[in-house]
MARDO-74395 format. One record per atom (N, C-alpha, C): residue number from 1; residue in one letter; atom name; x, y, z. Coordinates in nm, 3 decimals, always signed. Each point is the difference from the previous one (the first is absolute). Example, Ala and Ser with C-alpha at 12.3 -4.5 7.8 and 13.67 -1.06 7.14 Angstrom:
<atoms>
[1,"a","N",[+1.319,-0.569,+0.780]]
[1,"a","CA",[-0.089,+0.119,+0.000]]
[1,"a","C",[+0.090,+0.120,+0.000]]
[2,"s","N",[-0.035,+0.105,-0.072]]
[2,"s","CA",[+0.082,+0.119,+0.006]]
[2,"s","C",[-0.077,+0.109,+0.073]]
</atoms>
This chain:
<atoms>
[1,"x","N",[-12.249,+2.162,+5.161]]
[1,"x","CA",[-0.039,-0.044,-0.132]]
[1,"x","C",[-0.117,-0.095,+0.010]]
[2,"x","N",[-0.114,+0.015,-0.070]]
[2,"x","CA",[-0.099,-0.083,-0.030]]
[2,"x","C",[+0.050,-0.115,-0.108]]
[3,"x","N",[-0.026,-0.148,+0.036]]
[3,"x","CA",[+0.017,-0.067,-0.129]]
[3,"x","C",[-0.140,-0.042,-0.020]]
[4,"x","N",[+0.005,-0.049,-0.145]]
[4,"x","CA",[-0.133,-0.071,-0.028]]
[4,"x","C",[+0.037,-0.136,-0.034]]
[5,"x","N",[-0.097,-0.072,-0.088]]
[5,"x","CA",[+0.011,-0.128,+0.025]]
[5,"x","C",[+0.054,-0.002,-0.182]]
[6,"x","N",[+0.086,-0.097,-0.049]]
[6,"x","CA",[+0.029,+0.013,-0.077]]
[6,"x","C",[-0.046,-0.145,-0.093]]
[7,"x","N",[-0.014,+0.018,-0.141]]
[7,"x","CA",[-0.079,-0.113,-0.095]]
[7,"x","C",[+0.082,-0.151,+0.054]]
[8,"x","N",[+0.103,-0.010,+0.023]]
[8,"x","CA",[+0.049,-0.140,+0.060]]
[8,"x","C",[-0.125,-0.050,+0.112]]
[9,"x","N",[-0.033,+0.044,+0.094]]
[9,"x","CA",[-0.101,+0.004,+0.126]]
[9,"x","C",[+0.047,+0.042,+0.142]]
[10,"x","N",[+0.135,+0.016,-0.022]]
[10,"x","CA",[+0.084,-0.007,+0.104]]
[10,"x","C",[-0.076,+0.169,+0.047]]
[11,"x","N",[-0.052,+0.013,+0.121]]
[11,"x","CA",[-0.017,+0.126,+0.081]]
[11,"x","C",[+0.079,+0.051,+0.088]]
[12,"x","N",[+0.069,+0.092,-0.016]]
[12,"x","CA",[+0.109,+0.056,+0.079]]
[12,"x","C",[-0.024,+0.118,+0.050]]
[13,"x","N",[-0.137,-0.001,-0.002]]
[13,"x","CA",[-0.080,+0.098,+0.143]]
[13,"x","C",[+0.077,-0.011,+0.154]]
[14,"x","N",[+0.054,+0.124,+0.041]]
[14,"x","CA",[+0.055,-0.051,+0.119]]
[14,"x","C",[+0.188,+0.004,-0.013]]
[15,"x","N",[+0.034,-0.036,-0.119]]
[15,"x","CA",[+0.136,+0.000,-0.020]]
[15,"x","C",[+0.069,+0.155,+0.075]]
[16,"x","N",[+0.083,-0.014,+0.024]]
[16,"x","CA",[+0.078,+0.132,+0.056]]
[16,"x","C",[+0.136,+0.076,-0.106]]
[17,"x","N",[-0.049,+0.081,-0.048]]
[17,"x","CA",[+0.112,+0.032,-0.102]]
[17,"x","C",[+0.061,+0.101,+0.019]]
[18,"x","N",[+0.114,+0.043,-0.042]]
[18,"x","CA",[+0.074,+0.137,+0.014]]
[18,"x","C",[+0.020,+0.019,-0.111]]
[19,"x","N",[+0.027,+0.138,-0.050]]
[19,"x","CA",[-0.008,+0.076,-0.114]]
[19,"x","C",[+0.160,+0.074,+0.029]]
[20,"x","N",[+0.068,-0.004,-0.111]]
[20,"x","CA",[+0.135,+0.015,+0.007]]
[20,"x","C",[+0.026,+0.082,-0.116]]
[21,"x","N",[+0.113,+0.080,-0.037]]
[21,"x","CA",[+0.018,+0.050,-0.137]]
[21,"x","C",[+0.015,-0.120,-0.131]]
[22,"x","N",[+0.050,-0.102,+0.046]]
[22,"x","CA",[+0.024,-0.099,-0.100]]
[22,"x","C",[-0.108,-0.103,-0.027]]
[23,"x","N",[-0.086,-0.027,+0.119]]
[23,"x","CA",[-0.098,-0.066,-0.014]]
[23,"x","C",[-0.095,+0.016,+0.109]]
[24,"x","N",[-0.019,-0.158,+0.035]]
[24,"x","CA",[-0.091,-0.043,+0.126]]
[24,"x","C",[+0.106,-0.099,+0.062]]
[25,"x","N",[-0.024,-0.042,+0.150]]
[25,"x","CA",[+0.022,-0.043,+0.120]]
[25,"x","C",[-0.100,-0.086,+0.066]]
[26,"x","N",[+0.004,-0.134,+0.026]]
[26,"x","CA",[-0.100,-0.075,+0.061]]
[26,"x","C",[+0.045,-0.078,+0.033]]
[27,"x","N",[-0.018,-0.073,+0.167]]
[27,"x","CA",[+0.031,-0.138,+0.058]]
[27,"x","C",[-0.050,-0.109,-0.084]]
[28,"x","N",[+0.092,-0.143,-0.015]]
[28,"x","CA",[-0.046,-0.103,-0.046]]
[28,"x","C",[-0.023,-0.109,+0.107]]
[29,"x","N",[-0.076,-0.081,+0.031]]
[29,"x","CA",[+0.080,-0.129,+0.072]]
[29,"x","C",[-0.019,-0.102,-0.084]]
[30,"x","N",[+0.120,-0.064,-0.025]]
[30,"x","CA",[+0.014,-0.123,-0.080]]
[30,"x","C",[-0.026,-0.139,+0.036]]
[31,"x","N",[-0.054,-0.100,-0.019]]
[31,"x","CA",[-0.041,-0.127,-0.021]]
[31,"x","C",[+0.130,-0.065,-0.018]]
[32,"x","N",[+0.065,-0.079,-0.016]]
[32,"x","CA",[+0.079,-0.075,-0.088]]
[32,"x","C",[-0.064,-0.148,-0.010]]
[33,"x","N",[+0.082,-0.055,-0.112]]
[33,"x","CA",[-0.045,-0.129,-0.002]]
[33,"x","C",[-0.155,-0.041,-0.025]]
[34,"x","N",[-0.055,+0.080,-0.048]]
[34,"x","CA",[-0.157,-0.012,-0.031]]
[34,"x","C",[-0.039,-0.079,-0.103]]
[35,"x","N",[-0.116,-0.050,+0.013]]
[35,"x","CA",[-0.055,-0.074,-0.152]]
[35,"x","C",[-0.023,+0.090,-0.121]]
[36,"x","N",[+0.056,+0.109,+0.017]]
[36,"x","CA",[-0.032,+0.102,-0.085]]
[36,"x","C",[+0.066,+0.113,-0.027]]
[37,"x","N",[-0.005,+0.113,-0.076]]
[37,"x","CA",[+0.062,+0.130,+0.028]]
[37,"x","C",[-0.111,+0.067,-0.056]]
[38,"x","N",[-0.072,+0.082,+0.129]]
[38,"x","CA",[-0.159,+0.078,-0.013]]
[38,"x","C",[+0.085,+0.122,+0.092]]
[39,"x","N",[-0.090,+0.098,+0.009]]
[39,"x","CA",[-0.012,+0.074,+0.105]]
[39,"x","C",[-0.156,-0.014,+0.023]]
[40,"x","N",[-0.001,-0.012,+0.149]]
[40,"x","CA",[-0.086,-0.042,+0.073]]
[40,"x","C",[-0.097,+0.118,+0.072]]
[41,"x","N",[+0.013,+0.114,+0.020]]
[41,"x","CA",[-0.043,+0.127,+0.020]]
[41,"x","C",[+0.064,+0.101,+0.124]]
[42,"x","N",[-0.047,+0.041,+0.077]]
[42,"x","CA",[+0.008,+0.096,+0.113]]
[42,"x","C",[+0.050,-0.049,+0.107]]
[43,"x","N",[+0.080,-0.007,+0.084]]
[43,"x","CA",[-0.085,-0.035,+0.125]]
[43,"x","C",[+0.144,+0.073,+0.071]]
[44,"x","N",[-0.059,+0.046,+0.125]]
[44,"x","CA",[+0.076,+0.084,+0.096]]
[44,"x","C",[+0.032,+0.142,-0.052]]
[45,"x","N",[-0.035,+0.061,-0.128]]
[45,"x","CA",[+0.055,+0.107,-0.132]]
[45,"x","C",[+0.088,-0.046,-0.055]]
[46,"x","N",[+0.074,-0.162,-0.075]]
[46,"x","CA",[+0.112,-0.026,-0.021]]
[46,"x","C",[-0.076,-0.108,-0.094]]
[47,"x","N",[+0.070,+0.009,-0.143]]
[47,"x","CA",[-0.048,-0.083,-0.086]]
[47,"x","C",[+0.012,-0.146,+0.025]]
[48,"x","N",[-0.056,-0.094,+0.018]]
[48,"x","CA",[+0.044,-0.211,+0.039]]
[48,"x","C",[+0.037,-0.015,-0.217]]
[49,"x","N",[+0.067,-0.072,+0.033]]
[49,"x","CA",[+0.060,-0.055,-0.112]]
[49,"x","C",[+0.062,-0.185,+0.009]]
[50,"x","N",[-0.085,-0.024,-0.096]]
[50,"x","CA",[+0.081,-0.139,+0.007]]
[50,"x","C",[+0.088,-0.023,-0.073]]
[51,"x","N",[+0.098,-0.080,+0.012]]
[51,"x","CA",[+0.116,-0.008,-0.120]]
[51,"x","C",[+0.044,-0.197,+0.024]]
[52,"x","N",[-0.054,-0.006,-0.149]]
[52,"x","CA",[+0.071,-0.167,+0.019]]
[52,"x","C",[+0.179,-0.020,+0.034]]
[53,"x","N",[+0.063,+0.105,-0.045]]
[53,"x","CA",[+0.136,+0.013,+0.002]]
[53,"x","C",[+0.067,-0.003,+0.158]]
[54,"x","N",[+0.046,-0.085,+0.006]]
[54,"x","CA",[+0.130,-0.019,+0.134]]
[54,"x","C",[+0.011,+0.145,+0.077]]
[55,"x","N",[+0.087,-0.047,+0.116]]
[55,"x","CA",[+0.021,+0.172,+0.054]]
[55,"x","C",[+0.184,-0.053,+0.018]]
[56,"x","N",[+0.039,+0.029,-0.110]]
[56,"x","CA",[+0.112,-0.096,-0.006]]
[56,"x","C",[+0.100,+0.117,-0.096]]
[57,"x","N",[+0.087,+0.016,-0.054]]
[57,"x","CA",[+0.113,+0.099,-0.090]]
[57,"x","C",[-0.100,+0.058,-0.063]]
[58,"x","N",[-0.086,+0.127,+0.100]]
[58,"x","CA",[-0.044,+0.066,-0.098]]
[58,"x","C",[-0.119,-0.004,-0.104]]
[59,"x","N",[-0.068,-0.136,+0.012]]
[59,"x","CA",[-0.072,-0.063,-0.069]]
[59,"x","C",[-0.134,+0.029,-0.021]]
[60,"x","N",[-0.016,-0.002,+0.145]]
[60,"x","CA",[-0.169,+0.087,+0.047]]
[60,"x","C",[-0.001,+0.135,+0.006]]
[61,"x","N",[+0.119,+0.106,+0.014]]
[61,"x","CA",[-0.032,+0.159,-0.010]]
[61,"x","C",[-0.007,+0.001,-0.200]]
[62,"x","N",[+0.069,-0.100,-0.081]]
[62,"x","CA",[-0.012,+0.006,-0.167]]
[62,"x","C",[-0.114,-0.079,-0.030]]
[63,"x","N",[-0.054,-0.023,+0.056]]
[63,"x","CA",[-0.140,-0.068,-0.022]]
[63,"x","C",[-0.127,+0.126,+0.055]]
[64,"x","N",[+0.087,+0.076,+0.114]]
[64,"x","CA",[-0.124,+0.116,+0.034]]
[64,"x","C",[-0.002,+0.097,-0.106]]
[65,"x","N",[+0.120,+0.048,-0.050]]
[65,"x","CA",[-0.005,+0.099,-0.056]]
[65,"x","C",[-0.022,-0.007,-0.122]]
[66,"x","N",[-0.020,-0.113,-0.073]]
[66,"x","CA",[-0.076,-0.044,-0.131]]
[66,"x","C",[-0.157,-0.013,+0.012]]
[67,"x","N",[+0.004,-0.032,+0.110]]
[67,"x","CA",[-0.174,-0.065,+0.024]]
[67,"x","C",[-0.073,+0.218,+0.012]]
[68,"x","N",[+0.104,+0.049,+0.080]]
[68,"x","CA",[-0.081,+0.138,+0.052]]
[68,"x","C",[+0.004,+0.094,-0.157]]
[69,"x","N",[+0.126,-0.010,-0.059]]
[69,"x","CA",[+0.014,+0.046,-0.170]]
[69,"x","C",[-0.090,-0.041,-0.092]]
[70,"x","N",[-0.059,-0.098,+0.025]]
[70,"x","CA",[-0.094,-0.065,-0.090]]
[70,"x","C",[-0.185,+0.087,+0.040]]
[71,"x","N",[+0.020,+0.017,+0.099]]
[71,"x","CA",[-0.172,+0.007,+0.093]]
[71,"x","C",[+0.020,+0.136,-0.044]]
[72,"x","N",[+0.085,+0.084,+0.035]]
[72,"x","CA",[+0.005,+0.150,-0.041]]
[72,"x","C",[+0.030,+0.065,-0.076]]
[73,"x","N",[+0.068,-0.085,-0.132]]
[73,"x","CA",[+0.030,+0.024,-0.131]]
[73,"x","C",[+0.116,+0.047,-0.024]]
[74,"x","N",[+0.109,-0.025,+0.094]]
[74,"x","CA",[+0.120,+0.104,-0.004]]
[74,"x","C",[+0.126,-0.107,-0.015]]
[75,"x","N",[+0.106,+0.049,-0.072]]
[75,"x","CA",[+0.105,-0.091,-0.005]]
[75,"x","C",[+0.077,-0.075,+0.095]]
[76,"x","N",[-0.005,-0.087,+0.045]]
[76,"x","CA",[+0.076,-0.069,+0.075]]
[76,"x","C",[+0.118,+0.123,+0.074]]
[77,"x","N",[+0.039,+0.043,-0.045]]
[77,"x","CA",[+0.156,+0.079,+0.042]]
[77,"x","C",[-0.071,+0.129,+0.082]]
[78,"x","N",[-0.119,+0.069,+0.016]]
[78,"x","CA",[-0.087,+0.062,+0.032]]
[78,"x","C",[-0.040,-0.053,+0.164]]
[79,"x","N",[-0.019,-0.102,-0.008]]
[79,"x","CA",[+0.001,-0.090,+0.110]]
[79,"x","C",[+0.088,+0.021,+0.066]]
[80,"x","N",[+0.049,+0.047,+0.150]]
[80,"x","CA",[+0.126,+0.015,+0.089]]
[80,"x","C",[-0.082,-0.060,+0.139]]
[81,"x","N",[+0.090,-0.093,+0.084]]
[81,"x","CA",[-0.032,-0.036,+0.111]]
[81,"x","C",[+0.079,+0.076,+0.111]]
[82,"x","N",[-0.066,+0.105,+0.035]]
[82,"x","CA",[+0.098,+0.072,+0.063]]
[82,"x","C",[+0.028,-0.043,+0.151]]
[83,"x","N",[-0.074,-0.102,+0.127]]
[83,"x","CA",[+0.012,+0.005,+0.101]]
[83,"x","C",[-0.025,-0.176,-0.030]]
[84,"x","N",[+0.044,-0.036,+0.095]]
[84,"x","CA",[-0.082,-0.216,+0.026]]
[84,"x","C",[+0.115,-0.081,-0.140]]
[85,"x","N",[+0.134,+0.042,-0.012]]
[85,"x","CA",[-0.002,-0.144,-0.128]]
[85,"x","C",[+0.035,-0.124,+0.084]]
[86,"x","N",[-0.029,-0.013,+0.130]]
[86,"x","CA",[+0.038,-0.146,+0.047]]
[86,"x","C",[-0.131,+0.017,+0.126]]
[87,"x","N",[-0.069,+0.052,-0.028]]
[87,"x","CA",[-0.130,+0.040,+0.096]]
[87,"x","C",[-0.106,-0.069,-0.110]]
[88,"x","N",[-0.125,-0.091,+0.053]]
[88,"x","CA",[-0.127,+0.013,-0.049]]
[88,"x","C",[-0.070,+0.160,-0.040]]
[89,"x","N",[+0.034,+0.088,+0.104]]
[89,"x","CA",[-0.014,+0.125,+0.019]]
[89,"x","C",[+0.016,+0.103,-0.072]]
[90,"x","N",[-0.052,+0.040,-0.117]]
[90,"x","CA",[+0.130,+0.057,-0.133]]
[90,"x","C",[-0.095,+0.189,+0.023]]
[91,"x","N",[+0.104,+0.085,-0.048]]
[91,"x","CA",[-0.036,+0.097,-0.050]]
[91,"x","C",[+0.013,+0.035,-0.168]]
[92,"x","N",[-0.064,+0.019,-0.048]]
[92,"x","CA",[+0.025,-0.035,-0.136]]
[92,"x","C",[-0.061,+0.177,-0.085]]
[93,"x","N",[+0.128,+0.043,-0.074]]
[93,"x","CA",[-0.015,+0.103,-0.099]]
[93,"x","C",[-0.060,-0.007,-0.112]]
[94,"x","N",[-0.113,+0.008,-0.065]]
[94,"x","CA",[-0.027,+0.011,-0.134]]
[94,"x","C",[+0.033,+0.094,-0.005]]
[95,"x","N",[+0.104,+0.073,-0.135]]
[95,"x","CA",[+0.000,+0.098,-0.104]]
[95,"x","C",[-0.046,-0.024,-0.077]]
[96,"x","N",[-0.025,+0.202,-0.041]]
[96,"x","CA",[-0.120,+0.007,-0.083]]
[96,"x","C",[-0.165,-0.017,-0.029]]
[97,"x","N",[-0.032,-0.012,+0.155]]
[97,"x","CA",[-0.187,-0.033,+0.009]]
[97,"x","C",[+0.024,+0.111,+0.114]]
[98,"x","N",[-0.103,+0.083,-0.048]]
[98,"x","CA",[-0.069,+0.058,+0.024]]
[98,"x","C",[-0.141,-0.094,+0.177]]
[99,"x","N",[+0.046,+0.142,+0.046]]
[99,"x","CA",[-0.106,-0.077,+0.175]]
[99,"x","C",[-0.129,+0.027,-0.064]]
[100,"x","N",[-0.070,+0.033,-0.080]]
[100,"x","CA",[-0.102,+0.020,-0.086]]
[100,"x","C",[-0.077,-0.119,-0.067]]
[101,"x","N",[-0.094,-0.081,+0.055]]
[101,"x","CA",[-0.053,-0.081,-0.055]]
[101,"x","C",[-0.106,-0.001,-0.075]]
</atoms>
């Protein structure tokens, strides 16, 4: 999958995605504890993400999957963390997007 750069600025040229019947598939690595909650861009094919939220009950994978629902327009519940919920390391499901940018 080719991505392009999207009106936020964030360039996710480089991202590594899989194309699934239900959606897309892409490594995250998570930040915790940040001055912020951005995604930060590419690096290794695995999206950097910062999250001000703890890595504590859950706190920082419900802080990812609002922050990634929001950037891609899709409902929170769309959002599935399928691999990493106690890993920086996440594999993460969007349903419903299209590997088509």
């Amino acid at each position: 999958m080719q991505t392009r750069s999207r009106s936020d600025g964030v360039d996710l040229e480089g991202l590594v995605v899989s194309a699934r019947e239900d959606g897309i598939c892409f490594a995250v690595r998570v930040a915790p504890r940040s001055s912020r909650d951005a995604i930060l861009g590419v690096h290794d094919g695995a999206l950097k993400v910062a999250l001000t939220a703890p890595p504590v009950e859950g706190a920082a994978n419900a802080a990812l999957r609002k922050l990634l629902a929001k950037r891609f327009g899709v409902a929170k519940g769309a959002v599935q963390i399928l691999h990493g919920d106690k890993s920086r390391d996440k594999t993460v499901l969007l349903r419903g997007v299209s590997s088509r940018a």
